[in-house]
C-alpha positions in Angstrom: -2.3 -71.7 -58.9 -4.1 -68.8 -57.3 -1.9 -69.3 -54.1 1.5 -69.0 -56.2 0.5 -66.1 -58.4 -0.8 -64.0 -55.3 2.8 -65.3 -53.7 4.6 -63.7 -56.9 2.6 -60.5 -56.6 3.5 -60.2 -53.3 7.1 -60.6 -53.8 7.2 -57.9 -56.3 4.9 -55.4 -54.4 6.6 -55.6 -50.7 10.4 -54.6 -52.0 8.1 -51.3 -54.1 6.1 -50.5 -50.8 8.4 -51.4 -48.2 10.8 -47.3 -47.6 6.8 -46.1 -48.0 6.2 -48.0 -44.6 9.5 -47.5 -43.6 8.9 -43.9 -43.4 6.0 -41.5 -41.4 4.9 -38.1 -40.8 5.3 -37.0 -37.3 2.6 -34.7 -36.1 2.4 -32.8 -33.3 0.5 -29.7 -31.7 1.9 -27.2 -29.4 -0.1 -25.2 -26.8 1.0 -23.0 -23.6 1.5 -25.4 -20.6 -1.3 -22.9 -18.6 -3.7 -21.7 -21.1 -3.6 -24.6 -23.4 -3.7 -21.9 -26.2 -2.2 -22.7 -29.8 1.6 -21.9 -30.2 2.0 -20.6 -33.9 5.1 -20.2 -35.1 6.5 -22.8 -32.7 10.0 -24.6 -34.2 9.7 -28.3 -34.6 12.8 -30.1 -35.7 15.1 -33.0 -35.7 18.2 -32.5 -33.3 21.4 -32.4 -35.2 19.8 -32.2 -38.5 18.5 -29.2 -40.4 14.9 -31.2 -41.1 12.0 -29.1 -39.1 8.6 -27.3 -39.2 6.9 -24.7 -38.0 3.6 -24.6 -36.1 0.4 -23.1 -37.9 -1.9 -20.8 -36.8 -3.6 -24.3 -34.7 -0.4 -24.9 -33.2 0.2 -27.9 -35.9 3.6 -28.7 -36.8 4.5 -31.7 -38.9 7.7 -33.7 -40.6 7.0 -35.5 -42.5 9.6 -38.6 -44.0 10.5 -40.2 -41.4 12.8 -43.3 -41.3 12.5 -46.0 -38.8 14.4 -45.8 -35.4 14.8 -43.8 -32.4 14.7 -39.5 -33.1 14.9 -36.7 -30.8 13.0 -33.8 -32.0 13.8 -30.3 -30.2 10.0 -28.3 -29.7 10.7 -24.4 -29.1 9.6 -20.8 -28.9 10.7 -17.6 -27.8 9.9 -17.1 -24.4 8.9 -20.6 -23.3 11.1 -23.7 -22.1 12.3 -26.0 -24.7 11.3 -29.7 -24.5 12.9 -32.7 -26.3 10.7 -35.4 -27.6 11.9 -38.9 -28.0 10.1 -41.1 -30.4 9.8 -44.4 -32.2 9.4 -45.1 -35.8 7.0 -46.4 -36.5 4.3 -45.0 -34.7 1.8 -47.3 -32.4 -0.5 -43.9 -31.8 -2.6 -42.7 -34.7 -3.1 -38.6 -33.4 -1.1 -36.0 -33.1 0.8 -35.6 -30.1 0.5 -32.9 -27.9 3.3 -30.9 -26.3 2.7 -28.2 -23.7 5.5 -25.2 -23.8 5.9 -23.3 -20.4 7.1 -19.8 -20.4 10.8 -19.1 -19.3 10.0 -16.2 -17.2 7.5 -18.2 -14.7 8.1 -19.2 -11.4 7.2 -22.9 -10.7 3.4 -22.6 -9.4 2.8 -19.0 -10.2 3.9 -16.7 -13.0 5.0 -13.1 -11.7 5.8 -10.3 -14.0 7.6 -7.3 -12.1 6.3 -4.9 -13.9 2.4 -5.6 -13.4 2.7 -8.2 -10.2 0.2 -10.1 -11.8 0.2 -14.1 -11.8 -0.8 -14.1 -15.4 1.2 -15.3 -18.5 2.4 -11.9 -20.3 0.4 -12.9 -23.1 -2.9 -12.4 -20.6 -2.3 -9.4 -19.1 -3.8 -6.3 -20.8 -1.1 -3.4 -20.1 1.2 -3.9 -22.7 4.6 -4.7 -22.0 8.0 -5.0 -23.6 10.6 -7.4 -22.9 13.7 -7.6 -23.8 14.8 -11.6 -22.5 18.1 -13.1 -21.6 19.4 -13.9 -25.3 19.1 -10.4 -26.1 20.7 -9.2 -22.8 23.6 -11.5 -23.8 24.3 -10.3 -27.6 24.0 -6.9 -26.6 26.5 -7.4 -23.2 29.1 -8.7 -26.3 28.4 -5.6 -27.9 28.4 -3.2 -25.4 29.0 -4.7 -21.4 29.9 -1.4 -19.2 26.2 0.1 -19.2 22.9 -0.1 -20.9 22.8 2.6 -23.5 22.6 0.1 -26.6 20.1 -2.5 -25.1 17.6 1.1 -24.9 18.8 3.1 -27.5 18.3 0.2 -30.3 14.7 -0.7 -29.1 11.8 1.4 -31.0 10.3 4.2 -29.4 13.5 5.0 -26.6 16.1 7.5 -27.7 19.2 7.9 -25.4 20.4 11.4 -25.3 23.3 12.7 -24.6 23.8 15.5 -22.5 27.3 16.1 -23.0 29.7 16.7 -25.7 32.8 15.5 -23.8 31.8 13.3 -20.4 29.7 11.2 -22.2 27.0 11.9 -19.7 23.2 10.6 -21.4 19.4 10.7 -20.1 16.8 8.4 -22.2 13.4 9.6 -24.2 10.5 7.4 -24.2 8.1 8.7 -27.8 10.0 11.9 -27.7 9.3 12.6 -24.1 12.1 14.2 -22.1 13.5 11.5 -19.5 12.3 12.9 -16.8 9.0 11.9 -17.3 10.0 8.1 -17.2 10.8 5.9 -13.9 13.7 3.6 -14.5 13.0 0.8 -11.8 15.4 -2.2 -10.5 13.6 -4.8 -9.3 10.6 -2.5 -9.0 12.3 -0.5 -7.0 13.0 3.6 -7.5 16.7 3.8 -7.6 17.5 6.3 -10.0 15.8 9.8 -9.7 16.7 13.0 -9.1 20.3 13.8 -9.0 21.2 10.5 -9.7 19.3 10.5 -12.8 21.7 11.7 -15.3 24.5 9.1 -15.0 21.7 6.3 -14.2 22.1 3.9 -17.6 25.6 4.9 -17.4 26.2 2.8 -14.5 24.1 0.1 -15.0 26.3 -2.9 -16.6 24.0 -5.7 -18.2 25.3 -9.0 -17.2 23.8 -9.7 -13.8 20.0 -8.6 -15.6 17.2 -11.4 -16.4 15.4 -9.5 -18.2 14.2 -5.8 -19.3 10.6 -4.8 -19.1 9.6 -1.6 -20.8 5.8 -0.2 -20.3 5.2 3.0 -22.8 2.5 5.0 -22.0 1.4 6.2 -18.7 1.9 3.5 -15.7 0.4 5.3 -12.4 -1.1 2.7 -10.8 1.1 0.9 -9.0 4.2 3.4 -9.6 3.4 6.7 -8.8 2.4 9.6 -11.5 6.2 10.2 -12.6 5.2 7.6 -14.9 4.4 9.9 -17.9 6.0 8.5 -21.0 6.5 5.0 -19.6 9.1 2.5 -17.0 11.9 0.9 -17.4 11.9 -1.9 -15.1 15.4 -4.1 -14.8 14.6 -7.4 -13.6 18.2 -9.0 -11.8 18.8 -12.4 -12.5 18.1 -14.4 -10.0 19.7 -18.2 -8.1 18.2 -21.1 -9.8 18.8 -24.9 -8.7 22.1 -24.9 -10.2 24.8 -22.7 -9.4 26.2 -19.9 -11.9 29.4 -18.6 -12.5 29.4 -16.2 -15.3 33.0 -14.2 -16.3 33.3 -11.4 -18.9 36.4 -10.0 -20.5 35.5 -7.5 -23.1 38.5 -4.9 -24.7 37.9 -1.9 -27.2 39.9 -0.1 -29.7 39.0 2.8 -28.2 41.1 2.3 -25.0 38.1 0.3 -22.9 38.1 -2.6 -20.7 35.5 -4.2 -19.1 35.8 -7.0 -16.4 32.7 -8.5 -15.0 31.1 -11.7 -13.2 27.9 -12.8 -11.9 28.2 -15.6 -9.3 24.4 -17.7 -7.6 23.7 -20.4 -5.7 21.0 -21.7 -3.2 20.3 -25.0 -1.6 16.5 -25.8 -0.3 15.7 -22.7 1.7 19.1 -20.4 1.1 20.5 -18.7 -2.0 22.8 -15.9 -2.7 24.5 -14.0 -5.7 27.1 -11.6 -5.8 27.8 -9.7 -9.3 31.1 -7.2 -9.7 32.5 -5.3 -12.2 35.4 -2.9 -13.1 35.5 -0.7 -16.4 38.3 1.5 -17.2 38.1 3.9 -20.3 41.1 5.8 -21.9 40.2 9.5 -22.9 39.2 9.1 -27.1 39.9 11.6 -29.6 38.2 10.6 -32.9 38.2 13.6 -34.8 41.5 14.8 -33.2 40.1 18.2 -32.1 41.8 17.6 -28.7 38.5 17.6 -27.0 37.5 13.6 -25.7 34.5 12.2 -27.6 34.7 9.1 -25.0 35.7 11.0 -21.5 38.5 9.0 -18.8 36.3 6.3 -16.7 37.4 4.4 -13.6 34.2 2.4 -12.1 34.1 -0.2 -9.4 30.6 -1.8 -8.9 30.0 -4.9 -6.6 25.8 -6.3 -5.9 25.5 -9.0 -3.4 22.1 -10.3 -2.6 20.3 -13.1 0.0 17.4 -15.2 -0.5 15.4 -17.0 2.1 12.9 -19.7 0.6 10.4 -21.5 3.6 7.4 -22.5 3.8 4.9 -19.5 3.0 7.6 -16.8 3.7 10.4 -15.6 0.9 13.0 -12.9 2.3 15.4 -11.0 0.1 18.0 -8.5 0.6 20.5 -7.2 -1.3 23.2 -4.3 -1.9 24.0 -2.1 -5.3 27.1 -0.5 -5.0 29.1 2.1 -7.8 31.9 4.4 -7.2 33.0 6.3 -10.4 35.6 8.8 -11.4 34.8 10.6 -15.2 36.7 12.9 -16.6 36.0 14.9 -19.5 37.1 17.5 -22.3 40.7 18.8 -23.3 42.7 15.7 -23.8 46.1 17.3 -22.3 44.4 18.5 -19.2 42.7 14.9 -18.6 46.3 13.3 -18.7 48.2 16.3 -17.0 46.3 17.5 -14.1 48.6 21.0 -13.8 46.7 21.5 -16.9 43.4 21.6 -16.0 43.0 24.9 -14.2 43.8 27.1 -17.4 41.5 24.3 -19.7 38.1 23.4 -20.5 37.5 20.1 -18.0 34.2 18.4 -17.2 35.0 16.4 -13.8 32.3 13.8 -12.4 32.9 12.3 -9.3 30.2 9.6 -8.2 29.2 7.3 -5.2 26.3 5.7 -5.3 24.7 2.8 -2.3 21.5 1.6 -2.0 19.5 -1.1 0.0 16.7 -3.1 -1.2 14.6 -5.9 1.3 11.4 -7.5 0.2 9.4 -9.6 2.0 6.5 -11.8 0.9 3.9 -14.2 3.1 1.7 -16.7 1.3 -1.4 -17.9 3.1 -2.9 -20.9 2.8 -5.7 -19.9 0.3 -2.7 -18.3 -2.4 -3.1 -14.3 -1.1 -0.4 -12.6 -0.4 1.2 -10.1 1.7 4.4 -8.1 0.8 6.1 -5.8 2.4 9.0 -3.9 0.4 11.4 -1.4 1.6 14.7 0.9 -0.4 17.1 3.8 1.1 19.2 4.9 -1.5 22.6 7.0 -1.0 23.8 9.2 -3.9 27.4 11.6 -3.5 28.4 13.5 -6.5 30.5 16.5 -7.4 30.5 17.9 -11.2 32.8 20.3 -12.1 33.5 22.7 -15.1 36.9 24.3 -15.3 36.5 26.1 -12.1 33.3 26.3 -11.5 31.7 23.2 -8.9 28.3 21.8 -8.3 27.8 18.9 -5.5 25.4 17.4 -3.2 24.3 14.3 -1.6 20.7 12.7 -2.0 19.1 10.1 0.6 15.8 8.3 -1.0 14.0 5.8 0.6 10.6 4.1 -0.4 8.5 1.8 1.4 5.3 -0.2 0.2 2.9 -2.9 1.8 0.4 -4.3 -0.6 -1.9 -6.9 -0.4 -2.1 -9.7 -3.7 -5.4 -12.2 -4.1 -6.8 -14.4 -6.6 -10.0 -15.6 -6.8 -13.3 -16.2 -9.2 -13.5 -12.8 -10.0 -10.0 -12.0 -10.5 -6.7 -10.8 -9.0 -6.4 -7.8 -7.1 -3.4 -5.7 -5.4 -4.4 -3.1 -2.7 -1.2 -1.3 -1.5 0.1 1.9 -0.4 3.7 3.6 -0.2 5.8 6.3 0.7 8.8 7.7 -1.3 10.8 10.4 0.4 13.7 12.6 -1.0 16.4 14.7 0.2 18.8 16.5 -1.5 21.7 18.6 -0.2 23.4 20.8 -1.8 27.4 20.7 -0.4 29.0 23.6 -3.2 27.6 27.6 -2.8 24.2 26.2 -1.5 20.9 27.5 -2.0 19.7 24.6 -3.8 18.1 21.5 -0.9 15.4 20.1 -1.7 13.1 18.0 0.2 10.1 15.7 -1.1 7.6 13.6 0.5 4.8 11.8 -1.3 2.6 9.0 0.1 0.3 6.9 -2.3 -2.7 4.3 -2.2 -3.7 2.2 -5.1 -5.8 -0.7 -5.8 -5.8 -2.7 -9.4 -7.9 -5.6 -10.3 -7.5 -8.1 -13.8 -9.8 -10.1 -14.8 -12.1 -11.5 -17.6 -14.9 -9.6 -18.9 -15.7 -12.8 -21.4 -13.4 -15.6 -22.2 -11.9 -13.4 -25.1 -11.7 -10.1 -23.6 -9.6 -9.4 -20.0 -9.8 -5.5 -18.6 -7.1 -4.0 -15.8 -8.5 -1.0 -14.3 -6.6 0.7 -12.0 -7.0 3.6 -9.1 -4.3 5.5 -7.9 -4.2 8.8 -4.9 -1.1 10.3 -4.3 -0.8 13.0 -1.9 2.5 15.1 -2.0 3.3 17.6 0.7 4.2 20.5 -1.4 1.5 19.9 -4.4 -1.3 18.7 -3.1 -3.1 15.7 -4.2 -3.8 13.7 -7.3 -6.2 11.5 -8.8 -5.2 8.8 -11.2 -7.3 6.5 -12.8 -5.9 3.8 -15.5 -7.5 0.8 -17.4 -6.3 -1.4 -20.3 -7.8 -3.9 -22.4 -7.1 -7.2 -24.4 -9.4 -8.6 -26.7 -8.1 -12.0 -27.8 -10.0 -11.6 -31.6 -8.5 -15.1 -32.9 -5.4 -17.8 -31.1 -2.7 -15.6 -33.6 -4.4 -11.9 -33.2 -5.1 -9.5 -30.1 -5.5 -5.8 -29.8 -4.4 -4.0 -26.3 -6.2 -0.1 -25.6 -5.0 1.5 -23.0 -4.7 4.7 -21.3 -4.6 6.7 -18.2 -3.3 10.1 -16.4 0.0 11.1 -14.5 2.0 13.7 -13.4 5.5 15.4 -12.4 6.0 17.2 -9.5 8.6 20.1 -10.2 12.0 19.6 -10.0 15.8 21.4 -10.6 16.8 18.2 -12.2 16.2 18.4 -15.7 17.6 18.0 -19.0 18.4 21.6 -19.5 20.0 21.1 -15.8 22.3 18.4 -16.6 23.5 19.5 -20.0 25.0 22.9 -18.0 26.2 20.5 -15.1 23.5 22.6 -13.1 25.5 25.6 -13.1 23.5 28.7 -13.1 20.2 26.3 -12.4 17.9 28.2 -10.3 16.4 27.0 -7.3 13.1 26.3 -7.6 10.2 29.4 -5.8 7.8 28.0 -3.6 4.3 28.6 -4.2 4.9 29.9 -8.2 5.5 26.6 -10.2 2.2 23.9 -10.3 2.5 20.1 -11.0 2.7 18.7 -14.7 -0.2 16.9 -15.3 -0.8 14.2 -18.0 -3.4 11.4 -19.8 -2.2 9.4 -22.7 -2.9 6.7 -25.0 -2.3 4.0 -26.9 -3.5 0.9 -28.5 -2.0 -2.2 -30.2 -2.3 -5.4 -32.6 -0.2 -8.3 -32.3 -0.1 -11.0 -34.8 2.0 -14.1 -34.7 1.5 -17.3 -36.9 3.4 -19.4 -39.8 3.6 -17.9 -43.0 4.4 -21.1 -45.3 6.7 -23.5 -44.8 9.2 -22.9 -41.6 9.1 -18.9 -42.0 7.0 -17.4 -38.9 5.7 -14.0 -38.6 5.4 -12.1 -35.4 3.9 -8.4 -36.0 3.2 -6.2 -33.6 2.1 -2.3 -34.4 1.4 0.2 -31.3 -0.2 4.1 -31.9 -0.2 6.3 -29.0 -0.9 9.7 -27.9 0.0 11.6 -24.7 -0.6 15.7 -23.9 1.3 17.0 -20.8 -0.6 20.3 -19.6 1.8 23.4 -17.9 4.8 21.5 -19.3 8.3 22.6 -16.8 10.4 24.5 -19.1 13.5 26.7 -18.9 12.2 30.5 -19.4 14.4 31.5 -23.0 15.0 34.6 -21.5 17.2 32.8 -19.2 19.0 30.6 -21.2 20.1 33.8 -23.5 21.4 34.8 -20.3 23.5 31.2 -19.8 20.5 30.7 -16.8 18.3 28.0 -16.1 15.3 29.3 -14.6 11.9 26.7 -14.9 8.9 28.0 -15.3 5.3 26.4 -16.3 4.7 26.9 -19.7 0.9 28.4 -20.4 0.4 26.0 -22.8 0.8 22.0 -23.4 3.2 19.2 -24.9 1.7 16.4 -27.0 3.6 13.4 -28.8 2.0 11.2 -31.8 3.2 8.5 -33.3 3.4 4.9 -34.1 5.5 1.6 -33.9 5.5 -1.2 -35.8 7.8 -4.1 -35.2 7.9 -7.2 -37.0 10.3 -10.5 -36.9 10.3 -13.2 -38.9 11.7 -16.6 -38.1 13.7 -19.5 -40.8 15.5 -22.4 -39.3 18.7 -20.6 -37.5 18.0 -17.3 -39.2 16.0 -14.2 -37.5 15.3 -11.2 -39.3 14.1 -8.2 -36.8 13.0 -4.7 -38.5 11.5 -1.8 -36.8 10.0 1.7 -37.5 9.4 4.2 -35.3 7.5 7.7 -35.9 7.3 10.5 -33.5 6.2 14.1 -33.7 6.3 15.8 -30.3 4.8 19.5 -29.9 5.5 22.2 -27.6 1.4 24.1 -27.8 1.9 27.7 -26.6 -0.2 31.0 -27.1 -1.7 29.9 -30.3 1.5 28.4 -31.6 2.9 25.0 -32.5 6.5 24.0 -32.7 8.3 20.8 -32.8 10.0 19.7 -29.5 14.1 19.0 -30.2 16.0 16.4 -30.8 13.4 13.7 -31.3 13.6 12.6 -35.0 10.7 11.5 -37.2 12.1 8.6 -38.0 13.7 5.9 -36.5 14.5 2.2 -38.5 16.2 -0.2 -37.2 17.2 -3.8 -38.6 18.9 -7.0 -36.9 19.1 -10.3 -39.3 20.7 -12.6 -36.8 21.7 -16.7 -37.6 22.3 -18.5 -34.4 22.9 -22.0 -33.7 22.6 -23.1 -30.2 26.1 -23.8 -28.0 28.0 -23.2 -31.6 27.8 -19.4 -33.3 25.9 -16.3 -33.5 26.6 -13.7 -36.1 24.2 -10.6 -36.1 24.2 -8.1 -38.5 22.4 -4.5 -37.6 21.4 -1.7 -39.5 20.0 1.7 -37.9 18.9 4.9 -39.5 18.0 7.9 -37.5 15.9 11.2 -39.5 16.5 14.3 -39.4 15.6 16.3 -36.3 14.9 19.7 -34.9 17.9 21.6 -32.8 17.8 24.1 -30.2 19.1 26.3 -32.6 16.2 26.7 -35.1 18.4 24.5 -37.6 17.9 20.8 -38.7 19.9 17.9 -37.4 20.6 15.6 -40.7 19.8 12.1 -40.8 22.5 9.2 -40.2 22.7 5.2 -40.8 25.1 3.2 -38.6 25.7 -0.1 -39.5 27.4 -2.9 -37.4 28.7 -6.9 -37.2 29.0 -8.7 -34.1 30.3 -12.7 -33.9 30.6 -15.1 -31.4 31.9 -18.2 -31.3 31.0 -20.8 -28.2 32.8 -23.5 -27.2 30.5 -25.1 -23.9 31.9 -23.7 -21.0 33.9 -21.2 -23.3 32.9 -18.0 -25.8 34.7 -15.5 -28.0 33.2 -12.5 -29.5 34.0 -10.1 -31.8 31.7 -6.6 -32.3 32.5 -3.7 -35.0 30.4 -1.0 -34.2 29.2 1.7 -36.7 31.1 0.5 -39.5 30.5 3.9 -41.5 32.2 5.9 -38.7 29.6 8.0 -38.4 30.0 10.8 -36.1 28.7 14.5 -35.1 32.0 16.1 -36.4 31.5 15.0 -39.9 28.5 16.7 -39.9 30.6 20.4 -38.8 32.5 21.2 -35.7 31.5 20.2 -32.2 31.9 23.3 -30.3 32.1 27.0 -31.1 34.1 30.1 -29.2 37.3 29.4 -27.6 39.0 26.2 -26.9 39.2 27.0 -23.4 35.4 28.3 -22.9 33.6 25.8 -25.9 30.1 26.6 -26.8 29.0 22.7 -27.7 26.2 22.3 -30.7 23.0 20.1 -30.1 24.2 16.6 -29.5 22.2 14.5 -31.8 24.3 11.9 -33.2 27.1 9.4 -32.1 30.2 11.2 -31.2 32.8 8.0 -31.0 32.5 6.6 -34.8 33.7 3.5 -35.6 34.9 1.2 -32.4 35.3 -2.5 -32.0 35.6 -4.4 -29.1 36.3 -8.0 -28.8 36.6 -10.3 -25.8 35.5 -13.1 -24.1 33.0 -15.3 -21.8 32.8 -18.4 -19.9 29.3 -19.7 -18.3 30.2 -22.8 -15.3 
C-alpha cells in the first residue's frame, strides 16, 4: 500500500517539477586571456535572441532559464576578441565556467601598443592613452571619409581649428594648446610638421587606419620635446591571415565625392596592402555671399606597403603619397579662371611623398632590436590674389632602439635623429634648416602587484638651441579589479619656428623670418592625473567612467609681436611671460543590450601670463559636450544619433564668440558583403554667418572674422561599402 501511494505521489509531483529540471542557470566568469583579471561589464548573451547578462564587478555573468538543448552564447567586450560558447542543457559541471577574453589590438605572443612600444595590455601600462578602435574609425568614415577632422574634432579635449574662412584649411588644439605644440605621428613616425602641418588632417582619409591613439599631456620620452599638449599617433591597418578588400563610395549634397579602397594580403612570410583614394569637392556657397564656405578640392592619394615575416626578423616598407589642388574664395573666380586676377582667391597647390622602413630582430631570449628610418618630401605653393608663398621641405628621421623584458621590467634604450629643411622657392628669405639628435631610455614595471611606474629620460641636443633635459614618469595604481587612477607628468619643449598658427591663417604672407640668436626655445612641464571605473550597474546596463585633470605652463611662449599684426605683419617674438591651460574631462558610456549611450564634457581655461597680467587665450571655449546614443546590431544596422554643444569663447578681437549645438543622424544598413549609409550632418544648420557676416572691407580685399564655428551648415552625405 505504501509502494502504490509513493507511486501516486510521484506521478503527480514529476509532471509539477519536471520544466524546473528542464531549465538552468548558466554561469560563467570572464577574465583577460593574460592577466586573468575580472572583465566587468562583459556582454553575455544567447545568439539570435535578445536573452543576456552582463558581468559584475567579479567578472560573473549569468542567464539564468535555460531550456534543454544545444545554445550558443556570444561572450564580448570592447577591445577584446569575441568568443562563442557552445553548451549542453543540462549541465554535467557544477562551477562556473571560465572564459578568457584576449584583446583585439594584440599581436599573437606579444601585445605592442605604438604609442608606448610596450608589450603590456593597455590596461597595464601607466601613461594614459586614448584610443579610438576600428568600429569607431568605421561610423565616423560613413560620416565623414576624405580626412580626419570629425574622428578629432568630436573626441573631448581636441578642437580642430580652422585657419581659413574660404580654403577650408584647419590645424588641431590639444586642452586649448595651439597645434603646434602636438606631434601627429603615422605609424610612429613624424610625417606632418612644419610646412606640411597646416593641411595635415586634411589629407589624411580614415579608411586604411586600425586604430587612433591619442596621448594628452606631455610625451618626451620616446618622441622628442615637441610633444607639449600631447600625440596623435595613426596606427595603419595592417595584413591579417585573410585577405581584405574594402571599397567606399560616399556622395554629399554639398557637391563631394569620395572614392576609396584598402586592399591586404600575405601568405607565411609575405604580405602587402595597397590603399587609394580620390575626392573631388565642388566650390559651396551656404550663405550665398559668393565667397566658398567648402573651397574646390581635386586629391589623388595612393599607400602601398610590404611585409616580410621570418624567423626572428620582420621587415616593412611602405609609400604615402597625396597630390592636391584647393581652391578657395570668390565663387565666380574659382569657376572662371580669367576671373581671378581682379578677385579675392586662396589657391593651394600640394605634393606630398614620404618613405617609411622598419626593421625589427628578435633574439632568442625575447629582446629586441629595431631599426626605423622616414624621408619625407613636401611641395606646396599658396597663393592670395596676387600675392604667392611656396617652398619645398625634405624631413627625414632615423632611430635604433633596443627593447627587453625581464624580472625587473621592460626597457627601451634608443636614440634618433630628425632633420629638416625647408626652401623657400617664391621672393626667398625664409630657408630654414634643423637638426636635432636625441637619446632616451624608459623602463615599466611593478612597484607592487597593484601599483606599475614608467619613468622615463630623454636628452635632446639641437644645433641651433642647445640642449635639453627631459625627464617623465607615470603611474597606475590598480585600487580594486573595476577602479585605477593614472598621475602623470613630465617637461617638453618647442624649438622656434615660422610655421605657426598666426603663419598659416595669413598664408605666411608678411611672416618674418625668424633672427638668429634673439628668440630662445619654449619650454614646458605638465600634468595630469585620472580615475577609470568600469563595472555593471544592475541588470545588463554597464558603466565605464573615466575623469582626467590636468595642468601644463609653457614658459617664453612664441607669439606674434601685436605691433605687427596692426601692421598686417607676423613677426614672433618670446613673450616675457608664460601660457598655462587647466581643465578637466570626464567621459562616461554606458552599455544595454544593442544600445550605447556615450556623453562627454570637457573644460578648458588656457592663459596667456604677461607683466602682471592674465588674459584668456582665443578661441578655446569653456565648454565642450558632446553626446553619441548609438543602437547597433552586428552584420544588420547601426543608427547613431549625436549631439554637440560648443561654449562661448574669446576672439582675437576682444569680443565673445557665442555658443552653438549641432546635432546629427547617421544610418547604416549592412547586408554581408554589402553596406549602405546615410549621414545628415548638423541638422540645425548651424553656421558662422548666422551669427554676423564672415568678412569685412571689400569683396575683393575681405577682412575674415575669428573662425570659431562650422562654416558649411547643414550637409548630408550618403553612400556605400562593401568588405570581401
Amino acid at each position: 500500500m505504501i509502494k502504490v501511494s509513493f507511486l501516486l505521489a510521484a506521478l503527480l509531483v514529476i509532471p509539477a517539477i519536471t520544466p524546473l529540471l528542464a531549465q538552468q542557470s548558466y554561469k560563467v566568469r570572464v577574465l583577460d586571456g593574460q592577466s586573468r583579471q575580472p572583465l566587468p561589464g562583459a556582454n553575455v548573451a544567447l545568439m539570435n535572441t535578445t536573452r543576456g547578462a552582463v558581468a559584475d564587478v567579479n567578472g560573473v555573468a549569468e542567464i539564468r532559464g535555460l531550456e534543454n538543448g544545444v545554445h550558443i552564447v556570444v561572450i564580448s567586450f570592447v577591445g577584446y576578441t569575441t568568443v562563442l560558447d557552445t553548451i549542453r542543457v543540462p549541465f554535467l559541471e557544477k562551477s562556473p565556467r571560465v572564459v578568457h577574453l584576449h584583446p583585439t589590438s594584440h599581436e599573437v605572443g606579444e601585445v605592442t601598443v605604438t604609442t608606448t612600444r610596450s608589450s603590456r595590455d593597455i590596461q597595464d601600462i601607466p601613461t594614459r592613452i586614448e584610443v579610438i578602435g576600428a568600429d569607431e574609425l568605421d561610423e565616423k568614415s560613413s560620416m565623414r571619409s576624405s580626412d580626419i577632422r570629425m574622428q578629432l574634432n568630436e573626441s573631448t579635449g581636441i578642437i580642430v581649428q580652422p585657419t581659413s574662412a574660404v580654403s577650408g584649411n584647419a590645424t588641431f588644439r590639444i586642452q586649448g594648446l595651439d597645434g603646434r605644440y602636438t606631434l601627429l605621428l603615422k605609424d610612429g613616425f613624424p610625417l606632418y610638421g612644419g610646412f606640411s602641418s597646416g593641411l595635415s588632417i586634411l589629407q589624411i582619409p580614415p579608411l586604411d587606419l586600425r586604430q587612433i591613439e591619442i596621448v594628452k599631456g606631455s610625451s618626451s620620452t620616446l618622441h622628442g620635446g615637441g610633444a607639449i599638449a600631447g600625440l596623435i599617433n595613426l596606427v595603419t591597418k595592417r595584413p591579417g591571415r585573410d585577405p581584405e578588400q574594402s571599397i567606399m563610395v560616399n556622395g554629399t549634397t554639398a557637391g563631394g565625392w569620395d572614392l576609396s579602397g584598402f586592399f591586404s594580403g600575405r601568405d607565411d612570410v609575405f604580405g602587402w596592402s595597397a590603399f587609394a583614394a580620390g575626392n573631388s569637392q565642388r566650390a559651396y556657397d551656404a550663405n550665398a555671399d559668393r565667397f566658398s564656405d567648402i573651397p574646390q578640392i581635386e586629391r589623388v592619394s595612393f599607400n602601398p606597403k610590404g611585409y616580410y615575416d621570418s624567423g626572428p626578423l620582420s621587415v616593412s616598407f611602405g609609400i604615402n603619397s597625396t597630390f592636391e589642388r584647393r581652391f578657395g574664395g570668390n565663387i565666380d573666380a574659382i569657376r572662371d579662371e580669367s576671373l581671378r586676377s581682379a578677385s579675392y582667391v586662396e589657391e593651394d597647390y600640394s605634393d606630398r611623398l614620404s618613405s617609411q622602413l622598419s626593421l625589427k630582430y628578435t633574439d632568442e631570449e625575447g629582446g629586441s632590436l629595431n631599426g626605423r628610418n622616414s624621408i619625407s618630401y613636401f611641395k606646396r605653393r599658396s597663393t592670395i590674389s596676387n600675392s604667392s608663398f611656396s617652398g619645398n621641405q625634405w624631413s627625414t628621421f632615423s632611430e635604433l632602439s633596443w627593447q627587453v623584458s625581464g624580472e625587473s621590467g621592460e626597457w627601451i634604450i634608443g636614440g634618433n635623429l630628425w632633420t629638416d629643411d625647408f626652401r623657400e622657392t617664391s621672393s626667398g628669405g625664409h630657408d630654414v634648416s634643423a637638426r636635432t639628435f636625441g637619446l632616451f631610455a624608459q623602463h615599466s614595471g611593478n612597484l607592487t602587484e597593484s601599483l606599475l611606474i614608467e619613468p622615463g629620460l630623454r636628452i635632446d641636443h639641437d644645433i641651433e638651441y642647445g640642449t635639453f633635459i627631459l625627464p617623465r614618469a607615470s603611474l597606475l595604481y590598480k585600487i580594486t579589479p573595476a577602479l585605477t587612477s593614472r598621475l602623470g607628468g613630465g617637461t617638453g619643449y618647442k624649438a622656434p619656428t615660422i610655421f605657426t598658427e598666426e603663419s598659416e591663417q595669413a598664408l605666411f604672407r608678411n611672416t618674418r623670418q625668424l633672427i638668429p640668436g634673439l628668440l630662445k626655445a619654449e619650454r614646458s612641464y605638465g600634468l595630469n592625473w585620472d580615475l577609470n571605473y568600469r563595472a555593471a550597474l544592475w541588470g545588463e546596463i554597464a558603466l565605464t567612467f573615466n575623469c582626467l585633470v590636468f595642468y601644463t605652463k609653457v614658459s617664453d611662449p612664441l607669439i606674434p609681436d601685436p605691433d605687427s599684426l596692426a601692421s598686417s605683419v607676423v613677426f614672433n617674438v618670446n613673450s616675457g611671460g608664460f601660457v598655462d591651460t587647466r581643465g578637466f574631462e570626464v567621459n562616461l558610456k554606458f552599455s544595454y543590450r544593442n544600445y550605447t549611450l556615450f556623453a562627454g564634457h570637457t573644460f578648458t581655461d588656457p592663459e596667456m601670463h604677461e607683466s602682471g597680467r592674465s588674459a584668456r587665450l582665443p578661441l578655446a571655449p569653456f565648454h565642450k559636450l558632446n553626446t553619441v546614443l548609438l543602437y547597433e546590431v552586428d552584420d544588420d544596422v547601426r543608427i547613431g544619433a549625436e549631439l554637440y554643444y560648443t561654449g562661448s569663447q574669446k576672439l582675437r578681437t576682444g569680443g565673445t564668440g557665442r555658443g552653438f549645438l549641432i546635432v546629427g543622424l547617421m544610418i547604416e544598413k549592412r547586408w554581408d558583403p554589402f553596406s549602405v549609409f546615410l549621414n545628415f550632418e548638423n541638422f540645425t544648420d548651424t553656421r558662422l554667418s548666422r551669427f554676423g557676416p564672415i568678412f569685412t572691407g571689400p569683396a575683393t580685399s575681405p577682412t575674415f572674422v575669428d573662425l570659431y564655428a562650422p562654416l558649411e551648415g547643414f550637409v548630408a552625405n550618403t553612400g556605400f561599402k562593401v568588405r570581401l
